[in-house]
N, C-alpha and C positions, 0 to 999 in steps of 0.2 A: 446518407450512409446508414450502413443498415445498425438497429441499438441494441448490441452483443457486443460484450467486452473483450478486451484479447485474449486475456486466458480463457475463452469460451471457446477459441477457436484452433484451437490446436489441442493435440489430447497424447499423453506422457508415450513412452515405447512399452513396448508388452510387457506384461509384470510389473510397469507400476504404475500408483496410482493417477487416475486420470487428471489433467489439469481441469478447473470449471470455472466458470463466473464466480467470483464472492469466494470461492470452495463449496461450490455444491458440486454433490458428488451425480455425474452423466451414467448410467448403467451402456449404455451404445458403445457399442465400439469403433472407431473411427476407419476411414477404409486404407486400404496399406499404402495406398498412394501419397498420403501426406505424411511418412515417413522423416520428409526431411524436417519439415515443420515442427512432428513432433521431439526432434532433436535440440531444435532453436531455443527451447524454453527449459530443458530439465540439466541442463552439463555446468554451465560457464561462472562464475564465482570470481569477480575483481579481485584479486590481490593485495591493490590499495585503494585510498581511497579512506572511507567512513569505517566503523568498526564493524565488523563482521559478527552473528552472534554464535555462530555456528559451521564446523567444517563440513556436518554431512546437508543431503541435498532434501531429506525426507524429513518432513515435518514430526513432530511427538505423539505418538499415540496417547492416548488418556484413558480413564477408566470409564465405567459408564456413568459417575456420578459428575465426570469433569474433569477430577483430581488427579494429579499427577504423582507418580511415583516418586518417592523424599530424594531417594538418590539419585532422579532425574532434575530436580531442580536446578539450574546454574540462572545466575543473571544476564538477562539479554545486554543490556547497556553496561558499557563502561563506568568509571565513577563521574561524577561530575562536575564540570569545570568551574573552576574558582567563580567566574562571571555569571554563570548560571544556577550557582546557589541558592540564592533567594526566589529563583523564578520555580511557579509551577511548569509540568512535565504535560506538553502536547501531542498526541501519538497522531498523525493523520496518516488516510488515506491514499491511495494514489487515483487506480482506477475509474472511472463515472464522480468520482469528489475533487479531484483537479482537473484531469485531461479523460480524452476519450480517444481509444486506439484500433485501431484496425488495418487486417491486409488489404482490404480492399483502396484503391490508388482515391486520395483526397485531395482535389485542387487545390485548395484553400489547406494545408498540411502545414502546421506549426512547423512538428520535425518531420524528417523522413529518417528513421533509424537503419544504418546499415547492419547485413546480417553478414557474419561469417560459418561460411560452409568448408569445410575441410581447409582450411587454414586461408582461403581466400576470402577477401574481404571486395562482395559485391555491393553495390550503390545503383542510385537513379545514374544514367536511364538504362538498367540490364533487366531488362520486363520481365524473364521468367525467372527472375529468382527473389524468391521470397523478402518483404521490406514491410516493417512497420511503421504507417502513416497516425502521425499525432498531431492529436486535438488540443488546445488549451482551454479551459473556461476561462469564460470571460471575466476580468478582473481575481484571475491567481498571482498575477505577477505583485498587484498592492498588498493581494493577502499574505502572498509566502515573504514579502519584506515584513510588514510590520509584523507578522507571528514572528518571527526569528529576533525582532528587537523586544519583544516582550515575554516572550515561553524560550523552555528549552523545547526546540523540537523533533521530533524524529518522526521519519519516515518508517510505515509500517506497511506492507504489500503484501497479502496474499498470492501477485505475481513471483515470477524467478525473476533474482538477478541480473540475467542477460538479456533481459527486456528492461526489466526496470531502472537497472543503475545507469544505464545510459539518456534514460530517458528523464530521471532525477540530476545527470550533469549538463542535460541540457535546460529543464525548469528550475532550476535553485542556482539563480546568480548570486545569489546577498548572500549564498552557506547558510542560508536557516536551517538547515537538518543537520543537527549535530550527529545523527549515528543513520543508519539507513538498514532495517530487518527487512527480512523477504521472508516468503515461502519457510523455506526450514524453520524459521524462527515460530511459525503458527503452531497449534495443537491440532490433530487432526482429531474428532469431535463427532460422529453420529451423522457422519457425510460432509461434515462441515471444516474448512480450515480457521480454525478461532484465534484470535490475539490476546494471548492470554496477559492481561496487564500486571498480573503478581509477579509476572517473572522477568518485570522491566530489573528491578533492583529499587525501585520509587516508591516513596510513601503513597498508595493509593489513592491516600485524603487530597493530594497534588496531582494528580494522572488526569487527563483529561483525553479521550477519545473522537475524533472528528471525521466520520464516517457513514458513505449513505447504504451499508448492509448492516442490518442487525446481528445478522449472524454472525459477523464479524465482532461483537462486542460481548455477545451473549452472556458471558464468565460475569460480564461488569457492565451493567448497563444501562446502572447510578451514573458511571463516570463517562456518557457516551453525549456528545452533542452530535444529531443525526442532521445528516443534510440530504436532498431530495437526488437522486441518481443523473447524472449531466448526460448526454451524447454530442448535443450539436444545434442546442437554442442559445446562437450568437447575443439573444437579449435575456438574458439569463444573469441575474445578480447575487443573485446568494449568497457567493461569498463576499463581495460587498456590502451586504446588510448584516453580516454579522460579526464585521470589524468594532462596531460598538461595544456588542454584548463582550465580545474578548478583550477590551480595552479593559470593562470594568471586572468581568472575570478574574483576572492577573495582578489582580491587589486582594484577593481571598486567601486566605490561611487554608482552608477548606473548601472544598469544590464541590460536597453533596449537596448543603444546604442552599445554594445557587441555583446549581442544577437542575433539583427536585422540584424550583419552585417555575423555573423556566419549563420545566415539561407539564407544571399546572396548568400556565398561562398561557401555553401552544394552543 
């Protein structure tokens, strides 16, 4: 399959901004034919479900130092639950760091994500209408239990919700993601859509990042454990090697001096 993300492959309706990989920002414009396409990813927003950080669908502009304007600050996360107190705060990935997604039709397809077009809700096997085939890495299903029994976690996507939330109720059986941000909730950043960890609500000292774009962390990048981009190496363990290091992680009061000393020893 070809290794392009799905927000790569669809791009926003006229006048706004384009969807990208990671959020890098495509100067091209996409040709009008995939119209529908570009519809699938910019509208749809669950209801219920995980707490929402945000009503509108357009990420935060920021200034060119980063910084956000005072009266734009609000906290992403809700407060936090009595049981998760004591734990530090895991922000991960979706994208190439758990699964790998694409329209193009995958045998071997974890999920196949139905789309809905004008209030009808299409499935396999209706060939011409658009469906999102998903990947898992190998060994997320051990990672996303034991993260959930030791961090608070949340889900962070530079994707839209109508890609992603569907595709987080079908990877998260244990509820390890106490809250689930998308898209709106990023800063958009000098082409880039960034995960601004300040405005989790969380002591930073506790925030921990788990993500294979940089640019996705850029703000914060002390508090970032980076992982190598996934598409579709079934022998691929990564995240099984690094159930360790988060084992002993989750007993730190502090996450720099850890951190700093694990990107020495990389």
């Amino acid at each position: 399959m070809e290794h392009q993300s799905i927000i790569a492959q669809v791009s926003r309706e006229e006048g706004s901004a384009p969807l990208q990989e990671k959020g890098t920002q495509t100067p091209t414009k996409k040709p009008r034919s995939r119209s529908i396409l570009q519809s699938l990813f910019c509208c749809l927003c669950r209801d219920e479900g995980e707490p929402r950080a945000s009503t509108t669908s357009a990420p935060l502009l920021v200034e060119e130092n980063g910084a956000l304007p005072k009266a734009a600050v609000k906290h992403l996360l809700p407060e936090i639950k009595p049981q998760d107190a004591s734990k530090l705060c895991v922000v991960i990935d979706l994208d190439e760091t758990l699964v790998h997604s694409s329209f193009k039709p995958v045998n071997n397809a974890d999920f196949i994500i139905p789309v809905e077009i004008d209030g009808i809700m299409h499935q396999v096997p209706c060939a011409p209408c658009p469906q999102v085939y998903v990947l898992k890495r190998p060994h997320v299903d051990e990672f996303l239990q034991r993260m959930g029994e030791l961090f608070e976690c949340v889900l962070f996507t530079a994707s839209l919700a109508k890609y992603a939330d569907p595709v987080a109720d079908l990877l998260d059986k244990w509820g390890a993601f106490r809250a689930r941000l998308f898209r709106e909730s990023c800063v958009f950043h000098r082409g880039n859509y960034v995960k601004d960890l300040s405005r989790l609500g969380r002591d930073l000292r506790r925030i921990i990042i788990v993500d294979n774009s940089p640019a996705s962390y850029i703000f914060h990048p002390d508090n970032a454990v980076p992982v190598a981009s996934w598409f579709d190496n079934m022998a691929d363990t990564e995240l099984l090697d690094l159930l360790p290091f988060f084992e002993r992680l989750s007993k730190v009061e502090d996450v720099y001096a850890v951190l700093k000393k694990q990107r020495t020893n990389s």
